[in-house]
Backbone as a ProteinNet text record, in pm:
[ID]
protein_1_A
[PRIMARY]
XXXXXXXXXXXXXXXXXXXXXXXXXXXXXXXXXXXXXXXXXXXXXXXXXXXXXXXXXXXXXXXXXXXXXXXXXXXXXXXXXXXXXXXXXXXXXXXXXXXXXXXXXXXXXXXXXXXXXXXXXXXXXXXXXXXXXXXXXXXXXXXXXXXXXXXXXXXXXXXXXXXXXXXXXXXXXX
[TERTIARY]
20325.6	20401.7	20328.7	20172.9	20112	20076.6	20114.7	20030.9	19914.2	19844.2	19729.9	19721.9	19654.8	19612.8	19461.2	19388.2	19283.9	19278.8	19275.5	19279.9	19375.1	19338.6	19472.3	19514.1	19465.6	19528	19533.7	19690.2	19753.6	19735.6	19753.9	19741.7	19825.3	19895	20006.5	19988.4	20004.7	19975.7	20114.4	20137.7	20275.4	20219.4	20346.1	20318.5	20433.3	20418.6	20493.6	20522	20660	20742.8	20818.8	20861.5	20888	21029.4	21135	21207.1	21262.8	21086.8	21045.5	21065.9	20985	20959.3	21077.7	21156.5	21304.5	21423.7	21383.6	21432.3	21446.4	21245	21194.6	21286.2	21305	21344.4	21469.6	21549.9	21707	21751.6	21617.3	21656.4	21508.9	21451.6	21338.2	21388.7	21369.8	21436.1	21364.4	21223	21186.2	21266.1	21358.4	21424.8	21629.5	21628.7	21776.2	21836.4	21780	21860.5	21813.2	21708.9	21714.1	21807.1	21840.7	21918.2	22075.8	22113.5	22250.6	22263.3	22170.9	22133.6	22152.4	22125.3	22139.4	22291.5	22352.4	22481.9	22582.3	22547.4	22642.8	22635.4	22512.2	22452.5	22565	22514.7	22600.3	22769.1	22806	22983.9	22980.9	22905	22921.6	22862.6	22804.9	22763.5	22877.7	22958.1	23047.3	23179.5	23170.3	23287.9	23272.7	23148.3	23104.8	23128.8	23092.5	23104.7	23243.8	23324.7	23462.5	23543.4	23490.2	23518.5	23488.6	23379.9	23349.6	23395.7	23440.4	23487.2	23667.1	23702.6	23871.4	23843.2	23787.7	23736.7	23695.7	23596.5	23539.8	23576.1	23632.6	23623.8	23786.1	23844.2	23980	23989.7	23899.1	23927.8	23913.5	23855.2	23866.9	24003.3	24083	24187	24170.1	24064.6	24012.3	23987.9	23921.3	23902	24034.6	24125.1	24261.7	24336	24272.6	24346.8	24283.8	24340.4	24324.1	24217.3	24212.1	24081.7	23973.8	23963.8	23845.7	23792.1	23854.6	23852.1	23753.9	23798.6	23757.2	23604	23597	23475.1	23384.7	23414.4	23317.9	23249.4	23384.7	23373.5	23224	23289.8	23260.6	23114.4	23103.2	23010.9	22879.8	22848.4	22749.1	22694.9	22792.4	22738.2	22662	22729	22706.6	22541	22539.6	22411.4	22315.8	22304.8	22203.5	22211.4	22342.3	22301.9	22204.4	22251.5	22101	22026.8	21969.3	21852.5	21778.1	21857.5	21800.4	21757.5	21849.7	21798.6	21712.4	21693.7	21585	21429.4	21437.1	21332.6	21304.7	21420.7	21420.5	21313.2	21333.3	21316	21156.8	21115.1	20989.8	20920.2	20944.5	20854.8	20820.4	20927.7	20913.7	20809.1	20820.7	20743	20576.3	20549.6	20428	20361.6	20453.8	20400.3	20434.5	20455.9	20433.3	20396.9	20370.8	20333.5	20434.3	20382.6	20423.6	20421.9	20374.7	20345.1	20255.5	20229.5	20042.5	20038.6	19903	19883.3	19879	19911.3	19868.4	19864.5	19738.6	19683.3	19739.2	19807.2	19833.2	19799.7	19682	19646.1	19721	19784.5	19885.3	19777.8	19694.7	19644.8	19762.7	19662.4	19804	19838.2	19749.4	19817.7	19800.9	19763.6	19780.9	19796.7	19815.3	19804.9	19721.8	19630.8	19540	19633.6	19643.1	19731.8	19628.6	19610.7	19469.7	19524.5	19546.5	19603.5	19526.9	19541.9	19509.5	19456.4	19547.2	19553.7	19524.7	19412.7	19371.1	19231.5	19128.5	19004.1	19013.8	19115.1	19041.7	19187.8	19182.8	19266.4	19352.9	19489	19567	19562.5	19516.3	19511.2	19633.9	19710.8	19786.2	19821.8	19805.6	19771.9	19939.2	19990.8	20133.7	20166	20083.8	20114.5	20159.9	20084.9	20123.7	20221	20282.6	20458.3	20517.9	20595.8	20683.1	20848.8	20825.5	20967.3	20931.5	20987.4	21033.6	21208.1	21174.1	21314.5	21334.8	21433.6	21476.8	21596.3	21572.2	21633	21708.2	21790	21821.3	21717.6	21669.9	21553.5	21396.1	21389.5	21257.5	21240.6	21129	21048.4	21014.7	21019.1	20960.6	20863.9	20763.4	20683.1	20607.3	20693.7	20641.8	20597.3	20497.1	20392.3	20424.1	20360.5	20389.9	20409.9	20278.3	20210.4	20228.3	20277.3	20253	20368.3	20401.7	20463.9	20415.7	20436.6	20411.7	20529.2	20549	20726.9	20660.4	20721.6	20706.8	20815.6	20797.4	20933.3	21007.1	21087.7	21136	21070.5	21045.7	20967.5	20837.7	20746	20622	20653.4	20757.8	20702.9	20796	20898.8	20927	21081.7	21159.6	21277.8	21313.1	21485.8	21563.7	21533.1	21506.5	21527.8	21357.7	21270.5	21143	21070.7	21168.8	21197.6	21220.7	21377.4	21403.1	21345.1	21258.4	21117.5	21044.1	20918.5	20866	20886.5	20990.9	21037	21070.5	21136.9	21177.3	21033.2	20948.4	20788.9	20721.1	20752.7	20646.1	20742.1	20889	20938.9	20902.6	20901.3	20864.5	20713.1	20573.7	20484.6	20481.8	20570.2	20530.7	20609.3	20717	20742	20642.5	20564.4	20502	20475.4
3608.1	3538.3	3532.1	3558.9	3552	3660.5	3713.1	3860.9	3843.7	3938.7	3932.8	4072.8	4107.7	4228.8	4221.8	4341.4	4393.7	4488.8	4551.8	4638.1	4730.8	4839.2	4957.4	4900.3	4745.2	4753.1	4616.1	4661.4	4476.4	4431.5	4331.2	4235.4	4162.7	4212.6	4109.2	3976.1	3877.5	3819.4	3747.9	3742.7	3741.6	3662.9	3585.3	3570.5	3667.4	3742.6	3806.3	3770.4	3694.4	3637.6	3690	3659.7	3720.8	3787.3	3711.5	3718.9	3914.7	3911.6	4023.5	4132.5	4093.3	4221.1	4278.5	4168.2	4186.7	4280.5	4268	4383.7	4490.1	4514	4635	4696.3	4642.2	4657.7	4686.2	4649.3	4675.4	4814.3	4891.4	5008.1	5075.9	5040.3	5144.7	5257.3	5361.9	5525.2	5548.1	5516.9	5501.1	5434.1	5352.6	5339.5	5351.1	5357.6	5394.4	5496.2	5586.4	5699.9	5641.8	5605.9	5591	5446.5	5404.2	5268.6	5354.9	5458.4	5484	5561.1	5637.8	5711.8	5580.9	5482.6	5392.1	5351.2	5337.9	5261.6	5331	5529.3	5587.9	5594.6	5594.5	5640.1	5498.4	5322.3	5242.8	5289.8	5314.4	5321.1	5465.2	5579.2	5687.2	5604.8	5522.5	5488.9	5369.5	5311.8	5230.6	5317.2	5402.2	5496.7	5553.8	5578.1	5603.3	5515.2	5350.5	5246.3	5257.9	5282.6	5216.4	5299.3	5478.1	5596.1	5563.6	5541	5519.5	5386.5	5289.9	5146.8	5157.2	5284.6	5287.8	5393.9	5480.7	5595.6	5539.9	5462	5429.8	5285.5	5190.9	5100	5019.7	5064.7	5014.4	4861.3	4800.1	4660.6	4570.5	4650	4532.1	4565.1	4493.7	4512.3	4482.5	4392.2	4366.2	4486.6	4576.3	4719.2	4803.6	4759.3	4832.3	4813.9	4648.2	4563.1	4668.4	4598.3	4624.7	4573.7	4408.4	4315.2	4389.8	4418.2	4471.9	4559.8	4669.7	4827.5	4780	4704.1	4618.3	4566	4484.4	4382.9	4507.9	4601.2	4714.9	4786.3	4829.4	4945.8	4812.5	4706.7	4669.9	4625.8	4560.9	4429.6	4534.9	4655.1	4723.4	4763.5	4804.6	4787.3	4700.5	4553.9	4462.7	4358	4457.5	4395.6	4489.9	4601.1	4712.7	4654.6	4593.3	4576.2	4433.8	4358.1	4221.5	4248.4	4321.8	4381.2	4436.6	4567.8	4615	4503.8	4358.9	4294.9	4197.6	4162.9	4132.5	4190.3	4317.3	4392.6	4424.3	4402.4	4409	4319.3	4156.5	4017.1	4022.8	4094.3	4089.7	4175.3	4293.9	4378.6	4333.4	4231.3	4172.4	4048.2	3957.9	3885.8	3912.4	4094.9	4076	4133.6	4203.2	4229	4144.9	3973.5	3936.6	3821.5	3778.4	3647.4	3520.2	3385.4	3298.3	3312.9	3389.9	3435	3493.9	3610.7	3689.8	3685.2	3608.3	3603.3	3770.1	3843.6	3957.6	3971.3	4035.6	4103.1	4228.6	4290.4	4386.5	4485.3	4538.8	4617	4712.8	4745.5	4839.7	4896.7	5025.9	5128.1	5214.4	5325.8	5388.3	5513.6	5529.6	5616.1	5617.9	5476.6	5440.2	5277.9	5222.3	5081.2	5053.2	4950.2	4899.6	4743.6	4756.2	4666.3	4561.5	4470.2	4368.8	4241.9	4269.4	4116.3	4019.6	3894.1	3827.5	3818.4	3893.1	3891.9	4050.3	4136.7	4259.7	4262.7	4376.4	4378.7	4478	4551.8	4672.5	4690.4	4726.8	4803.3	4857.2	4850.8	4963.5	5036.8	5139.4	5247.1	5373.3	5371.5	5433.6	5502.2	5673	5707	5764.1	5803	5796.5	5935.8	6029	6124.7	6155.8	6050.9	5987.9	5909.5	5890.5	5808.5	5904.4	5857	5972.6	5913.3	5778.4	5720.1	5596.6	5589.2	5449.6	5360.1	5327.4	5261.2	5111.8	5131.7	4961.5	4891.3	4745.8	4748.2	4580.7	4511.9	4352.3	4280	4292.6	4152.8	4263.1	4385.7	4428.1	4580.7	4615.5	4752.3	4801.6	4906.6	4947.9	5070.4	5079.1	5250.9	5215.9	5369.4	5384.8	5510	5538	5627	5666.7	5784	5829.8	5716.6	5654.9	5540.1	5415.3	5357.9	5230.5	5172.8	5067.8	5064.9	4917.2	4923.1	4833.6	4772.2	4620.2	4573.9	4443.9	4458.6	4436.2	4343.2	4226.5	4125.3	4157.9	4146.7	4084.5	3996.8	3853.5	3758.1	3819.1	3836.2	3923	4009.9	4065.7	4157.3	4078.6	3967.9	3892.8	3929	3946.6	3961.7	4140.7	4151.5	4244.9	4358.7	4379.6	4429.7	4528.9	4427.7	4461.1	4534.2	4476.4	4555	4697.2	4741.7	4845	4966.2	4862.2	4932.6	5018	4905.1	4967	5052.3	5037.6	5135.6	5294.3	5278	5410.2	5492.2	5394.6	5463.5	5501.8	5461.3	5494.1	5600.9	5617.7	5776	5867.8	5785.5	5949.8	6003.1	5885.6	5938.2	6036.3	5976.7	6013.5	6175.9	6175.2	6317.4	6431.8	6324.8	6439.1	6479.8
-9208.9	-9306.1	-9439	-9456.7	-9506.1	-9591.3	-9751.8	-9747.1	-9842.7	-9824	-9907.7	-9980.6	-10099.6	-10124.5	-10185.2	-10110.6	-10145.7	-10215.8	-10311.6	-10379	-10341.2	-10272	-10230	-10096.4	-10016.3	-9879.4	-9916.7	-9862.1	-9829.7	-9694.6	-9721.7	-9575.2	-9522.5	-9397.8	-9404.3	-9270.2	-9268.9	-9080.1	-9109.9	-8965.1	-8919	-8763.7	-8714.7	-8538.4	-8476.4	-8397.4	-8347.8	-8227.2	-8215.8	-8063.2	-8016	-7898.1	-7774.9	-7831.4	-7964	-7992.4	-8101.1	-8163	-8255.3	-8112.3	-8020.7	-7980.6	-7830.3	-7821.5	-7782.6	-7834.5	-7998.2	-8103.2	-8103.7	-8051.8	-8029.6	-7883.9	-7755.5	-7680.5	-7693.5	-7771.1	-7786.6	-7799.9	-7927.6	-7991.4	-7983.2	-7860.8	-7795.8	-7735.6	-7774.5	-7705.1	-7555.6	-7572.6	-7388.9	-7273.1	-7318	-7212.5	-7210	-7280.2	-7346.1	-7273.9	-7216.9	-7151.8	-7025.4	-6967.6	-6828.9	-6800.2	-6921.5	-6858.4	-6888.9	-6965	-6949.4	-6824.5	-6770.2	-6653	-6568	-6503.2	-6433.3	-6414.9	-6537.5	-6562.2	-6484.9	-6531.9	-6495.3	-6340.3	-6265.3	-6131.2	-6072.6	-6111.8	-6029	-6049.3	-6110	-6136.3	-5994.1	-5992.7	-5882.4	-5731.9	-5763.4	-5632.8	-5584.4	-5656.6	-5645.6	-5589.1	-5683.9	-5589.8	-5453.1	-5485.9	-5298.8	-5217.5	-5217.1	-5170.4	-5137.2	-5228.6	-5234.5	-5144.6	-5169.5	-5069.4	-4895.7	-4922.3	-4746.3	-4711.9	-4744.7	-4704.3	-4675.5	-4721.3	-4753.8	-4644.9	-4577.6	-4517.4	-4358.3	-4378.1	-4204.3	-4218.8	-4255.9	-4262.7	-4274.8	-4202.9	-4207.5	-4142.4	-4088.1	-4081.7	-4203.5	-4280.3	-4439.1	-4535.1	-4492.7	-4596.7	-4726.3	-4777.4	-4964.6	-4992.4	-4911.7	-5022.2	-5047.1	-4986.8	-5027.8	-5151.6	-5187.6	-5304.6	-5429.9	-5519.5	-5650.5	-5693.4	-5648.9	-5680.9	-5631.5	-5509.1	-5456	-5499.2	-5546.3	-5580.1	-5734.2	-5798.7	-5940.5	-5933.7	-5800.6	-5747.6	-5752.3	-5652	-5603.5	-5756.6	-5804.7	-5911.7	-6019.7	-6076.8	-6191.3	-6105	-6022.2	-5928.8	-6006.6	-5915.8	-5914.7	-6070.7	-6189.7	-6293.9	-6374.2	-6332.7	-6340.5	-6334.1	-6175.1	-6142.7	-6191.4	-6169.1	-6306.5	-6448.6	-6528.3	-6654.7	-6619	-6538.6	-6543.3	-6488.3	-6436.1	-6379	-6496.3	-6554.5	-6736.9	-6840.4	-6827.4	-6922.7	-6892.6	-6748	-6699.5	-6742.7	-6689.8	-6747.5	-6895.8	-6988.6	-7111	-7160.7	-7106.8	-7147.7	-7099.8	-6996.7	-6895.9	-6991.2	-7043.9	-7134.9	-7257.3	-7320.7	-7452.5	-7430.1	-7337.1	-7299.9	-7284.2	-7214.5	-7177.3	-7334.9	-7480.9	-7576.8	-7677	-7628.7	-7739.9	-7695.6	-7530.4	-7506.1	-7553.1	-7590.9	-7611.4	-7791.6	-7862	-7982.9	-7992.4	-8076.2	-8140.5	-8222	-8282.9	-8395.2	-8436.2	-8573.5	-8589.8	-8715.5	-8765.2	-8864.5	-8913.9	-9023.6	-9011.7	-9191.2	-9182	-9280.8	-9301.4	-9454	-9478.3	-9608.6	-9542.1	-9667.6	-9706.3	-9778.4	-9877.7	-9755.5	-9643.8	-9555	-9427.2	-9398.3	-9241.2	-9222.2	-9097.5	-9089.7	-8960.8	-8978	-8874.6	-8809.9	-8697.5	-8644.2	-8546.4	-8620.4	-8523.1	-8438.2	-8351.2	-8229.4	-8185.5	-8157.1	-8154.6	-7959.8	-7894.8	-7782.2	-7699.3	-7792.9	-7821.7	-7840.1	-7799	-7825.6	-7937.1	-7959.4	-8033.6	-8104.4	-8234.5	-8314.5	-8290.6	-8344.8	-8308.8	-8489.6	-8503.2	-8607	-8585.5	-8714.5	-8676.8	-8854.5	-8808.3	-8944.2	-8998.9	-9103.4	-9129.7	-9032.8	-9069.8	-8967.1	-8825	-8733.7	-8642.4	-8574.7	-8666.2	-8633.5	-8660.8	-8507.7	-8482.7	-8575	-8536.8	-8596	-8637.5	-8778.6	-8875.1	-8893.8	-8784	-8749.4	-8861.5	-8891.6	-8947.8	-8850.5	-8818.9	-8709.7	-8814.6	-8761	-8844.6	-8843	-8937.8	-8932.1	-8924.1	-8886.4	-8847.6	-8921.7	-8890.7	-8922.8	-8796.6	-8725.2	-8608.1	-8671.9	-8654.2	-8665.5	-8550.6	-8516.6	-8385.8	-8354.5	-8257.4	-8243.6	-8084.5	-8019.4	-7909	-7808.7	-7821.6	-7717.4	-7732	-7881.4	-7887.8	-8009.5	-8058.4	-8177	-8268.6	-8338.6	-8455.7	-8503.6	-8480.4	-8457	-8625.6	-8741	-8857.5	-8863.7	-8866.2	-8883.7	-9071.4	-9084.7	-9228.7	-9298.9	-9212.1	-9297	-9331.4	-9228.2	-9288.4	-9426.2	-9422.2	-9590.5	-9711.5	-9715.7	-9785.5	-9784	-9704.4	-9745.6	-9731.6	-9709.1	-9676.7	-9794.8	-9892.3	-9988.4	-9974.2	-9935.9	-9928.5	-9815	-9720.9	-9574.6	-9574.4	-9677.2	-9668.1	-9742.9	-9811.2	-9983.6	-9837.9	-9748.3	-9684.1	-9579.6	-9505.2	-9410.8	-9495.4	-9616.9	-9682.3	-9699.2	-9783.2	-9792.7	-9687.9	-9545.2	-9450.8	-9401.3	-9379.3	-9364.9	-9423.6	-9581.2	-9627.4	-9610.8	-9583.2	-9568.9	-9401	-9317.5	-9194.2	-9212.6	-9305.7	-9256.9	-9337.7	-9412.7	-9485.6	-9659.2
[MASK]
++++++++++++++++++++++++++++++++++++++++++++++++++++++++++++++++++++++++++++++++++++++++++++++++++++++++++++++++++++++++++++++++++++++++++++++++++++++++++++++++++++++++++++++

């Protein structure tokens, strides 16, 4: 919330909560296809359900209904999407705790990312980001392994948000 400048490197500290890095999780590409891969797998496995219950299973007359056919089909999607946002809520939790304090040095061509709940640096040079996402409220640069989740308030507002995200695309592509 705080920025500072040192000559060519600013300084920004920010707390980063469970809420910031929930963000990150929304419009993280590491898991985005294996959770639409999931979605589609329960709806085929529901039809299977629904196939073999109408198939070997003629003492249940609910799977004949309409309701049932509905329960089966929707139930199983259902429980994969809270299961996904379960795990959504569990990953945001273990990278941002109850809050982290974080340090975050912005030179003119990399950023040193210092946690509070971290022994060592995250250094991350513009070259190295693969993607500069702007998300409502955030900055994502993100790197093979790790990402750097930049609230709004930290750099002062929407306008200032979309200043730094534009500058760190264009350094990362080059």
């Amino acid at each position: 919330m705080a920025s500072a400048s040192d000559g060519d490197v600013r300084v920004l500290r920010y707390v980063l909560g469970v809420e910031d890095a929930l963000a990150w999780e929304r419009v993280s590409p590491a898991y985005r296809r294996r959770d639409r891969l999931a979605l589609i797998v329960s709806v085929f496995a529901g039809l299977a359900v629904l196939q073999f219950g109408v198939t070997h299973l003629e003492i249940l007359p609910e799977l004949h209904s309409l309701a049932g056919a509905v329960a089966i089909l929707g139930g199983l999607p259902l429980l994969v999407r809270g299961l996904q946002l379960r795990d959504r809520r569990g990953r945001a939790r273990e990278r941002a705790g109850d809050g982290v304090e974080i340090v975050l040095e912005v030179h003119r061509d990399r950023l040193v990312e210092r946690r509070a709940d971290r022994l060592a640096a995250l250094a991350v040079g513009a070259r190295s980001l693969r993607e500069v996402r702007e998300g409502p409220g955030h900055v994502f640069l993100a790197t093979r392994e790790d990402v750097i989740i930049l609230p709004e308030r930290a750099l002062g507002g929407v306008a200032a948000k979309r200043d730094f995200a534009a500058a760190w695309r264009a350094k990362a592509a080059g």
